[in-house]
Steps between C-alpha positions, in 0.01 A plus 500: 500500500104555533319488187244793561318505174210262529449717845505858377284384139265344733434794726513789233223292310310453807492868594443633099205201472326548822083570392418841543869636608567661145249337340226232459429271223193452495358775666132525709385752247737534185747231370769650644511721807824689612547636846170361656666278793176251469523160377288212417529114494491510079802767517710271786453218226633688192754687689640185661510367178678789335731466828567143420610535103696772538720350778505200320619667184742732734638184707483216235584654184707845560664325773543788743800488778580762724793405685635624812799463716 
């Protein structure tokens, strides 16, 4: 049996925290842009750490498993 969680938390985050996909924190000319599919260095920083606490908190503390087989 293939545990699948870590994979599919890791990926879902990845797509819903990508800068400038739905939204970018911070933004070039507000705090927080939605929709604008432009990114800077200072919103790669605070999404990547937004990215790592929440998959921290998702794989360390909730304990996600998705099994398969």
């Amino acid at each position: 049996m293939a545990d699948w969680g870590p994979v599919l938390v890791a990926v879902v985050l990845f797509v819903l925290l990508s800068p400038g996909l739905i939204f970018q924190l911070p933004g070039r000319h507000r705090v927080v842009e939605f929709g604008n599919m432009d990114t800077s260095g200072a919103a790669i920083i605070v999404h990547s750490v937004i990215y790592f606490g929440l998959i921290t908190i998702f794989l360390v503390a909730i304990d996600v498993h998705v099994y398969t087989g």
